[in-house]
Steps between C-alpha positions, in 0.01 A plus 500: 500500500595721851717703221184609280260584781804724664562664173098568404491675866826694438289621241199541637677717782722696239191609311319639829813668615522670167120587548539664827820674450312701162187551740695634792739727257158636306349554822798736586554681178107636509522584861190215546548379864308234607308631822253164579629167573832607476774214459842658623413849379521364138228322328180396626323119462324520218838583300623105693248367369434662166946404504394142611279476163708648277794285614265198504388541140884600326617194660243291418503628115909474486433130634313429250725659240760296584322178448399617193831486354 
């Protein structure tokens, strides 16, 4: 039971990884700098959260993919 809850958050973490590594490299490549509410120089937190959500709903939809097989 431990084993599934590790693996969903494995996920879960994966996904916003993925997320902010495409926002921080798209940032970069159009020369658009964050300048307010700056985390590290590199994204700002409404692209957390709007990560968060995204990351929340693919996991949540490949969950229940999976249970549909």
């Amino acid at each position: 039971m431990r084993n599934k809850y590790f693996r969903l958050l494995l996920y879960g973490l994966s996904v916003f990884l993925v997320f902010i590594t495409i926002a921080i490299v798209l940032k970069r490549a159009t020369n658009q700098v964050p300048i307010e509410n700056e985390i590290f120089g590199l994204f700002t937190k409404t692209d957390l959260l709007l990560g968060l959500a995204v990351s929340v709903a693919v996991t949540l939809t490949h969950e229940k993919k999976k249970r549909l097989k």
